[in-house]
C-alpha positions in Angstrom: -60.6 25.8 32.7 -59.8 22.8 30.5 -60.9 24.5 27.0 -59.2 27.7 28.2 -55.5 25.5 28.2 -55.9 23.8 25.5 -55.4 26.8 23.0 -52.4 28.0 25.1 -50.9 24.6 24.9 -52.2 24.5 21.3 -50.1 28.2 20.3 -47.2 26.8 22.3 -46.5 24.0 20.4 -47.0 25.6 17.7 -44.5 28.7 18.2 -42.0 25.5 19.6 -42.4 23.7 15.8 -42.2 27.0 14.2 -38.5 27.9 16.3 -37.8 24.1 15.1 -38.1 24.4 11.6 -36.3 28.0 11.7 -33.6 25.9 13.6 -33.4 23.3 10.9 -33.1 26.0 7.6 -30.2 27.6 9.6 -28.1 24.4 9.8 -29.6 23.5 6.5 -26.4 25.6 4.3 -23.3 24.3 6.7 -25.3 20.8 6.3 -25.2 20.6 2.2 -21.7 22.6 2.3 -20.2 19.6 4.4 -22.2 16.9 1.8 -21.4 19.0 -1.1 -18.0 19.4 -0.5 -16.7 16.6 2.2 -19.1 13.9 2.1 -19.8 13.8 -1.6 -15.1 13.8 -2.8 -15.3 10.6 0.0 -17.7 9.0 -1.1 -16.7 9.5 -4.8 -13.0 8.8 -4.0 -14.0 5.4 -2.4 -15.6 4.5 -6.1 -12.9 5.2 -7.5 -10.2 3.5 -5.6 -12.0 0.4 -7.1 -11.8 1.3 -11.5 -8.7 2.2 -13.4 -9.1 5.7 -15.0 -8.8 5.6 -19.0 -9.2 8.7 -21.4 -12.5 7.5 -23.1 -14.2 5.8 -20.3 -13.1 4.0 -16.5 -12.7 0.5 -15.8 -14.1 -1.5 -12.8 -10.5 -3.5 -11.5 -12.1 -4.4 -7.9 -9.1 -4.0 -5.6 -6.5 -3.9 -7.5 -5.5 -0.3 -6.8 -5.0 -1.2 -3.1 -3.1 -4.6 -4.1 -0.7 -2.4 -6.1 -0.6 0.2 -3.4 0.5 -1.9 -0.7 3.0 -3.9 -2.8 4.3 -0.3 -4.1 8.0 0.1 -2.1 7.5 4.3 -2.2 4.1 3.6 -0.5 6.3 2.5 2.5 9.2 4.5 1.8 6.6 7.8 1.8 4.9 6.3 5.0 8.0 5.7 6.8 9.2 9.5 6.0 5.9 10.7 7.0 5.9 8.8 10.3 9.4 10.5 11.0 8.5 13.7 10.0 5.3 13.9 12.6 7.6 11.8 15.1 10.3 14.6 15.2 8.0 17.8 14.7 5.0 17.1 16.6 6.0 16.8 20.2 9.0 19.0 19.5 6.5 21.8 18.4 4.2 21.4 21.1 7.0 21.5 23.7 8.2 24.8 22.0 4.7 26.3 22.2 4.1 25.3 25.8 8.1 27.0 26.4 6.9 30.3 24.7 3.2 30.3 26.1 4.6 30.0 29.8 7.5 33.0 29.1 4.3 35.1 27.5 1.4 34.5 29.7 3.1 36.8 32.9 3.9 39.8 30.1 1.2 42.8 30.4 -1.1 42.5 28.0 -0.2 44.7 25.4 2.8 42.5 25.1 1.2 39.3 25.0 -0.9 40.7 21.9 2.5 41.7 20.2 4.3 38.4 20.5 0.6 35.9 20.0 1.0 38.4 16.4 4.1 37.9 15.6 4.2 34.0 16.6 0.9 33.8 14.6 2.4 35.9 11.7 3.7 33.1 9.6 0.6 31.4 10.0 -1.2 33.5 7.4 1.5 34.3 5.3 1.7 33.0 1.7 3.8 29.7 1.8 5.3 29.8 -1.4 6.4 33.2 0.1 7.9 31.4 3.1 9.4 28.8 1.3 11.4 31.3 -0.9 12.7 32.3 2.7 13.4 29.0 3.7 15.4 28.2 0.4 17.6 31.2 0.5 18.4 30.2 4.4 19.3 26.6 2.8 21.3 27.7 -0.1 23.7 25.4 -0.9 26.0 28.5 -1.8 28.2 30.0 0.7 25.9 32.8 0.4 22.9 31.1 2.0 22.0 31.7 5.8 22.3 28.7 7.5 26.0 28.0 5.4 26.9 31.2 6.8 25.8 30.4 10.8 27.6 26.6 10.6 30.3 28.2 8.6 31.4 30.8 12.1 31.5 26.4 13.6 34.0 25.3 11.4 31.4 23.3 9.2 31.7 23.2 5.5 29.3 24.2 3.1 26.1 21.9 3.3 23.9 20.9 0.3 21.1 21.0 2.8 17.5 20.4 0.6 19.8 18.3 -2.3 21.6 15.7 -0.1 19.1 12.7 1.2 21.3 12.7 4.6 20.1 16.6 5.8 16.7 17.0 3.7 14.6 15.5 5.8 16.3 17.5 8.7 16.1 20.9 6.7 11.9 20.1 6.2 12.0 19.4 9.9 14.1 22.6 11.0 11.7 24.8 8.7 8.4 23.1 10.3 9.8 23.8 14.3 11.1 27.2 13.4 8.0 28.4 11.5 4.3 26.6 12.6 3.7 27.5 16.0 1.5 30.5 16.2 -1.9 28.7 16.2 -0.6 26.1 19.2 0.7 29.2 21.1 -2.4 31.0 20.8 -4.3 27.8 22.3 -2.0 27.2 25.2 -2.2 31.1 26.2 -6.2 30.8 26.3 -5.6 27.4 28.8 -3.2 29.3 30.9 -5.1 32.4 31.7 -7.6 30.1 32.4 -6.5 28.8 34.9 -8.0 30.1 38.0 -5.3 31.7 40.1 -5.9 30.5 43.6 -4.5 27.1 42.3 -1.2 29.3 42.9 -2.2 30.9 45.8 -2.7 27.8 47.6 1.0 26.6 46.3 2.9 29.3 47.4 1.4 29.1 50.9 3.0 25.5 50.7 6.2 26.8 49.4 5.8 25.2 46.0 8.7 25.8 43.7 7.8 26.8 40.2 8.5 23.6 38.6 6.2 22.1 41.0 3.7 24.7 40.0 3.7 23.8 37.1 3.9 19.7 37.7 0.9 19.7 39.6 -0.8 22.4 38.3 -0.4 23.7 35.0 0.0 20.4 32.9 -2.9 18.7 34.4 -5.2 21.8 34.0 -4.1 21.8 30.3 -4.1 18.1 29.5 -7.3 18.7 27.3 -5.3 21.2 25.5 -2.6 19.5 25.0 -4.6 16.3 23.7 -6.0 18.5 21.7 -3.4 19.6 19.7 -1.4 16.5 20.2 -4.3 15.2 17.8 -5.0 17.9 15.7 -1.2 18.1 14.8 -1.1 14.3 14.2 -3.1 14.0 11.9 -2.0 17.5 10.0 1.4 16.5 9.8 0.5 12.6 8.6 -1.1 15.2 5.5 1.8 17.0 5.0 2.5 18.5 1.4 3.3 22.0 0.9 6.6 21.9 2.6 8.0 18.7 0.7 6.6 19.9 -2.8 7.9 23.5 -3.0 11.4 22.5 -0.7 12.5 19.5 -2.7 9.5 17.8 -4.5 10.0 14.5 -2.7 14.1 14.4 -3.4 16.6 13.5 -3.5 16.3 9.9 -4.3 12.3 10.2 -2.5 14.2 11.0 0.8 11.5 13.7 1.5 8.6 12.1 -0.2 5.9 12.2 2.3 2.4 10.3 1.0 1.2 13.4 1.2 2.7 14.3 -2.2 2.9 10.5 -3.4 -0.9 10.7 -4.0 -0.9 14.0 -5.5 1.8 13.4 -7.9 -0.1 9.8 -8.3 -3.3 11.8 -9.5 -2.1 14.9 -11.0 1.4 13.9 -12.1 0.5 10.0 -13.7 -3.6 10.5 -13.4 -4.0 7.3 -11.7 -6.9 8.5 -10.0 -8.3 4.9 -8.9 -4.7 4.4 -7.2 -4.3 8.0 -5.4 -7.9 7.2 -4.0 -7.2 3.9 -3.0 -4.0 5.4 -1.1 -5.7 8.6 0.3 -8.0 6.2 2.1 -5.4 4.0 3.1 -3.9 7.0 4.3 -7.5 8.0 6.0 -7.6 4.6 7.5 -4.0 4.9 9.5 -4.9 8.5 10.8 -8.2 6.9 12.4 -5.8 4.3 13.9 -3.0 6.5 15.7 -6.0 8.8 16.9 -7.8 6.5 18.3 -4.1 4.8 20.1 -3.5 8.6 21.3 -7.2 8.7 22.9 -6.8 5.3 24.4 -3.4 6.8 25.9 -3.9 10.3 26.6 -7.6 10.9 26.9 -8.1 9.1 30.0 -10.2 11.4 32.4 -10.2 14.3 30.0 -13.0 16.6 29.7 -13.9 18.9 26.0 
């Protein structure tokens, strides 16, 4: 009986290794995408935040670039708008999404797929096409969109994107009034899934529908929410597109975000070694406010 099990055991093992390897080629081509074309620019980028790039040849300069970055005034002016920017649009977007996922989520469902499209619309629409929308609704001319809306208040015509006192406010307008389509979709998947005898239960207590969703609905989408909370962090903190084609950091670097500091730091001035050296800076302080949100919101949440 012994020899008999011992080629069984024998083929097994070998079938096992054989699924194993097949396993291991799979993974293999996401594997050297992510070195090629993550790990490999962080790597590089982190060499180069220590030389100074010259036409013929670079120069090793230690740390240099980050002594120049953190002593750089716009580094903090850039980081300051960028924490105000995410500070204003984050939670504000979030709590829009949650508004507009509760109103859809009792709709049949043909109408839920109609509104998640045309929430989700702008989402994979060009954004130099959007942002030729959003410049015509903040025309400084009495012609321009928003002009004409204050205008029926009494308010006079508003450089909006050229004065420093509203351009950071226009940006922020544009973000809540355009970017919510993939948070909506998200928070409609966490509502229908959750299990409806949580609501039977509460209205055989009499639960109001604020209590509903106290007690139910925001605790049974706190993973969610953290979720996106995080996910939206650390997109806006790498906000670009929507300072570059609105106002290219003006006026006076009232919209600069650091974002668009580093790129115009590389491709504007090509100092490479200091738009590395302030990309991973930048790296560094997203790690650090999402590991402060874990420590704050991630308590007994379960992925």
């Amino acid at each position: 009986m012994k020899n008999k099990k011992e080629p069984a055991l024998h083929n097994k093992r070998r079938k096992n290794n054989e699924e194993s390897k097949w396993g291991y080629i799979f993974i293999l081509a996401p594997l050297l995408v992510f070195i090629i074309f993550t790990l490999y620019p962080i790597i590089d980028a982190f060499i180069i935040s220590f030389k100074e790039f010259k036409p013929l040849k670079t120069e090793w300069i230690g740390l240099d670039n980050y002594k120049n970055t953190l002593k750089n005034s716009l580094f903090y002016k850039s980081l300051i708008n960028t924490v105000v920017y995410t500070g204003l649009t984050v939670p504000l977007s979030m709590a829009l999404s949650f508004v507009v996922s509760i109103l859809i989520v009792p709709l049949t469902k043909r109408k839920q797929n109609f509104y998640k499209a045309a929430y989700y619309l702008p989402a994979i629409a060009s954004g130099v096409a959007l942002s030729f929308v959003w410049k015509w609704i903040f025309d400084p001319l009495p012609s321009g969109l928003l002009n004409r809306l204050v205008a029926l208040f009494g308010v006079n015509n508003q450089n909006w994107l050229g004065s420093s006192k509203t351009a950071m406010l226009s940006l922020i307008l544009m973000a809540l009034l355009s970017s919510h389509g993939t948070s909506i979709i998200i928070y409609i998947a966490a509502l229908l899934g959750i299990d409806n005898t949580y609501y039977e239960s509460a209205d055989i207590d009499g639960a109001t529908f604020f209590k509903k969703l106290w007690y139910i609905v925001l605790p049974l989408v706190k993973p969610t929410t953290v979720f996106l909370l995080v996910t939206s962090v650390i997109g806006s903190f790498q906000v670009f597109q929507n300072a570059f084609l609105m106002t290219g950091g003006g006026p006076d670097n009232a919209t600069t975000m650091v974002g668009l500091l580093i790129f115009n730091k590389a491709f504007k001035y090509f100092e490479y070694g200091e738009a590395s050296a302030q990309a991973l800076l930048l790296t560094a302080i997203i790690g650090i406010f999402t590991f402060i949100q874990f420590k704050l919101t991630g308590d007994n949440v379960e992925y």
